[in-house]
Each structure stands twice: as C-alpha cells, then as structure tokens.
N, C-alpha and C positions, 0 to 999 in steps of 0.2 A: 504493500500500500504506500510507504513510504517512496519507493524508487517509481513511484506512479507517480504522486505529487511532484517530486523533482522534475522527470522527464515536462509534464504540463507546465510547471514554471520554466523552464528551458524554451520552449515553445512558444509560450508567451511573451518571453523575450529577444526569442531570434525576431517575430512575424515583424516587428518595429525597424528591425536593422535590415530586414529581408525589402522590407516598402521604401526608407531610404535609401536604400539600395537603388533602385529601378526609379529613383526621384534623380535621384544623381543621375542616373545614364539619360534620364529624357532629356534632363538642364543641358547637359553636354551634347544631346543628338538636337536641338534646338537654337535656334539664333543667341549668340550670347550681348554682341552686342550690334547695333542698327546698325542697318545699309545708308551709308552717309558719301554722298557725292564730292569729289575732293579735283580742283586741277594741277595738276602737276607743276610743281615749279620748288624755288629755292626757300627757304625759310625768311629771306630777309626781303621785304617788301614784295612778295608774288612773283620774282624775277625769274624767267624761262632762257638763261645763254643759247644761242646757236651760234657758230661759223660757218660759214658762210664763203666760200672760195672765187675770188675776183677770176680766177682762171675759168672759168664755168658762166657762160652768161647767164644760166637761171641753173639754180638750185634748189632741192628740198629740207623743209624743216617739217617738224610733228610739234602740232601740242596736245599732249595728253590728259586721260582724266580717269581717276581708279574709283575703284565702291569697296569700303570698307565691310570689316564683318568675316566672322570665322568660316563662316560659307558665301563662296558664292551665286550671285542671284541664279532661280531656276526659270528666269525669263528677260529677254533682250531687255534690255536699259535705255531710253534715247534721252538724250544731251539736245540743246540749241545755246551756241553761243551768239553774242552780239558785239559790233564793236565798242568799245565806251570810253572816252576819251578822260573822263572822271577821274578814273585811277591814273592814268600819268601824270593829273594834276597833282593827286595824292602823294605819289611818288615825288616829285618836284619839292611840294612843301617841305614835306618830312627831311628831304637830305637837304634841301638849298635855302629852304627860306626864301628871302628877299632877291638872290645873287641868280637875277634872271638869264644872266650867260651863259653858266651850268644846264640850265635847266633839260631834262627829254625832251627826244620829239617824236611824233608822231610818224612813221614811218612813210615815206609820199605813197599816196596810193599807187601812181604806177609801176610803182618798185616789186610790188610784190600780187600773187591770186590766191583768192584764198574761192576752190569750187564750190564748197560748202561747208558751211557753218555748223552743223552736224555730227556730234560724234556718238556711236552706238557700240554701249557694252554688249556683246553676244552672252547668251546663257550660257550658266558655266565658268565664266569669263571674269576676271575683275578690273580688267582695263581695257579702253579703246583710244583711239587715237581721231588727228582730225591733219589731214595734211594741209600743208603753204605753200607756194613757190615762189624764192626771191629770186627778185633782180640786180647785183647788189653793187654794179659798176655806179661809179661817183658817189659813194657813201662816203662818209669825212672817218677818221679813226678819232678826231677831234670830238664829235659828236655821240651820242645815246639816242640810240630808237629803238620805236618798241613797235608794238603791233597789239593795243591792249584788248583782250578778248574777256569777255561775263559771261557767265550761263542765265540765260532767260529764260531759259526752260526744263524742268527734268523730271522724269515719272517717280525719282527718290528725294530726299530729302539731301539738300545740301550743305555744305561745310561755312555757316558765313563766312568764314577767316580766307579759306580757299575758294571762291567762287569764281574768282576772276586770276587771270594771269595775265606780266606784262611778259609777252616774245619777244627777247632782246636780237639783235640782227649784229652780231661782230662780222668784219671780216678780217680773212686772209688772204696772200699770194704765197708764191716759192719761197722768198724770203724773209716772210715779218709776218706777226700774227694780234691783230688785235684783242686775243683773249688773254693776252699777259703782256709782260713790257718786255720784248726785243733787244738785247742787248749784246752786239759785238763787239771783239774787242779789237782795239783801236792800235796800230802800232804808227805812230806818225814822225814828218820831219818837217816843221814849220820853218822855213828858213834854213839856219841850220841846227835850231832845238830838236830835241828829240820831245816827241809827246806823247808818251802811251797812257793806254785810260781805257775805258768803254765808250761806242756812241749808240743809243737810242735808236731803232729801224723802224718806220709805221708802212704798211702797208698803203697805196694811193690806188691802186686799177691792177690790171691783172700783169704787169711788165716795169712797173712803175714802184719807190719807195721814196721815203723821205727821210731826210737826218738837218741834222744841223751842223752847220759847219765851225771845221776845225776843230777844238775843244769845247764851245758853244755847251753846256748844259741845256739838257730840253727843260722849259718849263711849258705849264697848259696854257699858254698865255698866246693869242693870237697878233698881237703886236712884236711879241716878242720870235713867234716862227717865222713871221712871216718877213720882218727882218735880217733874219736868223738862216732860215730853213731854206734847204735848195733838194733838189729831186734829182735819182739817179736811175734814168728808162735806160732797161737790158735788152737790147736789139734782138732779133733771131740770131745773129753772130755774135752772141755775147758782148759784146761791145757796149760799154757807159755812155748816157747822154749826161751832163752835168748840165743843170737849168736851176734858174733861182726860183723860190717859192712866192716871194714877189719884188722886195727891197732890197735884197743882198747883189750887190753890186760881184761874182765871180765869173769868170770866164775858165774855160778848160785847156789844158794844158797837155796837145795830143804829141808822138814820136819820143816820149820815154816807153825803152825799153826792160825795163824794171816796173815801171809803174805807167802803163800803158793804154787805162781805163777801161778796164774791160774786169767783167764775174768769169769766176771759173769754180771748178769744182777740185780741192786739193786733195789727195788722200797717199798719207802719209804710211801703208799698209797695214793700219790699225784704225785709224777714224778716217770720216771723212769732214772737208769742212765746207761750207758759203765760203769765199773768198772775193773779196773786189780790190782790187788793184787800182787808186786816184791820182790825181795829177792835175792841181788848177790852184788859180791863183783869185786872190779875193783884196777884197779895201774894207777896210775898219777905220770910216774918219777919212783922214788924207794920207793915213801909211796905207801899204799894199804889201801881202803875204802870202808866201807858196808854199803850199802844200802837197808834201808828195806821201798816200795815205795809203796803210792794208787795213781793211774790216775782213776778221773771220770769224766765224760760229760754225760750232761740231754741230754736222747733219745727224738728227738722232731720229728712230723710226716714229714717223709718226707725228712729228714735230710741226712741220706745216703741210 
C-alpha cells in the first residue's frame, strides 16, 4: 500500500514537469521574436558605401533589406521604397550644422536608374534586395552623394530607426580609390632638395587623378586644391599629361630619361607597384621650381 502511495505521488509530480515540458518545445517551435522590416546599411547615420568604378561607364549597386525573427517568413514579403530627400537633410545637420560647404548631395538624377523601387522577401527567405545603376563619370571625390531611399510600404512591421537608407556613391579608377585616403609614396628632387614624404591620389574619371603639387599637403579646402592641385591623365601609352587643376601656374617637363612622365607597372619579383615617373616645373609667387618626382604604391589584390 505504501509503494502504491509513492508511485501516485511520483506521478503527480512528473505530469507538471511532463506539461512544461511540451510548453517549452511549443515557445521554441513558435515565433520568438516579430518579423520586423530593417534596410540594410551602417550603424552610423543609415549610411549604405558602394564603389563605384570610373573604368565602367555604368555600374551596379544593391540596396538591401532583411526580416528579423528566428524563423523565417512562410510567405513573400513586399517592400516599396521612395525617394526622400528628408534624410540627407538629417544627415547634413547632425555632422555639419551650419558649414553648408560640407554638406551631401543629392545624387543628379541622371547619374544613376533605379527600374524599381521594389524589393521582395521570397518565403523562406530573410532578405531581398532592390538593384541601381550608376553612372559615375564626373562625380567630384571632393563631394558626398547619396541616393536617399524610405520604405512606404511593407506587409510587416518596420524598424523606425532602419526605415530609410542613404546609398552612398564613392568612386574608383586603376589608381586611387575614394573609399579611403590614397596615399603614395613620394621620392622627390625639388631643385636640388631631396623631398621624400607621401602624396594624397583622388580618383577624377576613368584615366585621370589628382595630387597636389610638390610637397603641397592636401587639405578639403577648394581654394586651396585648386590653387594647389594639378591632374595626371594616363594615355593608352602610358604616358603622363600634367594639367593644372585651375590656378597652379606648372608646365611639364618632357625628354628626361629617368623621369620621363609616364605610369608603369614595377615588380621587383616579390610585389608589384603603381609607379609614375614626373618631371615639371611650377611658380610659387615669382620663384619657379623643378620637380623631378616617383609616386609608388604596392598593387595588393583587390585594392582598386
């Protein structure tokens, strides 16, 4: 009678852990947390990087958009984005304030197609995408553009914080890349100073870059490049143009044969580098100073 009593209190105590039991496995077979609509981009102000290659007259970017939640949805998802100019203001305030020279722009419309504003989660699925196509010749590396996209529409619930993305539009060429700062190194002979150091390379069009001369320090300053700053277009022959960027009084200095203005490619049978080989002469004031210049930077994969 005794081992009867036990067994029914055993009993009675499993059936409670026996039901939490199968409470636990349904929580877990069950949505834990909402499907919440998110676009894709950086943590700090909705920012979406793309490059963009000046070699390529039109290009593709994505901008994306995921659904949160331990499972994914068991039916298509559709997204409508819009464009909205709102948030680049947003963007503006918050880093610049008042210092309207900073400020983004708006991407020109004929820069870029966007076929549809659309983007659809497939079931199953927990991201889709929505394609661009830039056009990215005459973009300044001076400038920010964006391409600010909202969702207007969506059969889930959305992320305020995420709702909107700005698609930033960098570019590249062969030589310089606007998603970091370019920097070769400089082995020069001013006169008959020696002047080694780094110079600053921006990307300009698909054949084209830009530096600043001599030892000249880049600053963001447009007065100060454009004074400053002279442009070096690499022909099909390799071959340097040297042009000023607008006020820099230099002229090119062709038939050195050491320094002969021309890119080449050096590899030393371990790396390889960008190499430019200069030769010109410039006026600062009423002196006048020649320059005979090597920039190189190790080609690493993948780099531009």
């Amino acid at each position: 009678m005794k081992n009867i009593l036990y067994l029914e209190l055993f009993l009675i105590t499993l059936v409670p852990i026996a039901i939490s039991s199968c409470d636990i496995d349904d929580v877990y077979k069950k949505e834990q947390f909402k499907k919440v609509i998110a676009l894709v981009s950086n943590e700090d102000y909705n920012v979406f990087p793309v490059v963009h290659d000046l070699y390529d007259p039109e290009s593709t970017g994505y901008v994306g958009a995921s659904c949160g939640g331990t499972h994914p949805s068991d039916e298509m998802i559709y997204l409508s984005l819009s464009l909205n100019t709102e948030v680049i203001e947003k963007f503006n305030i918050n880093n610049y304030d008042v210092d309207i020279s900073k400020y983004a722009k708006m991407l020109p419309e004929e820069m870029y197609t966007i076929d549809s504003y659309e983007i659809n989660i497939p079931a199953g699925d927990y991201s889709g995408r929505m394609k661009i196509s830039v056009r990215p010749e005459g973009l300044s590396p001076d400038s920010i553009y964006f391409i600010p996209l909202k969702i207007s529409n969506s059969t889930y619930e959305v992320n305020p914080d995420k709702d909107y993305v700005l698609y930033r539009v960098l570019i590249k060429n062969k030589w310089a890349t606007q998603e970091s700062i370019t920097n070769y190194t400089m082995r020069a002979i001013r006169n008959t100073t020696q002047l080694p150091g780094t110079k600053r390379m921006d990307p300009i069009s698909r054949n084209k870059v830009r530096v600043m001369v001599s030892n000249v320090a880049f600053e963001s300053d447009l007065d100060k490049i454009e004074a400053n700053g002279m442009y070096l277009e690499i022909g099909e022959d390799n071959r340097v143009t040297i042009t000023p960027v607008k006020e820099l009084q230099v002229t090119q200095i062709d038939g050195d044969t050491e320094y002969p203005n021309i890119y080449r490619v050096d590899d030393d049978g371990y790396k390889r580098y960008h190499a430019f080989l200069l030769h010109y002469s410039y006026k600062q004031g009423t002196d006048t100073f020649e320059m005979r210049e090597e920039l190189r930077l190790e080609i690493k994969d993948n780099l531009f």
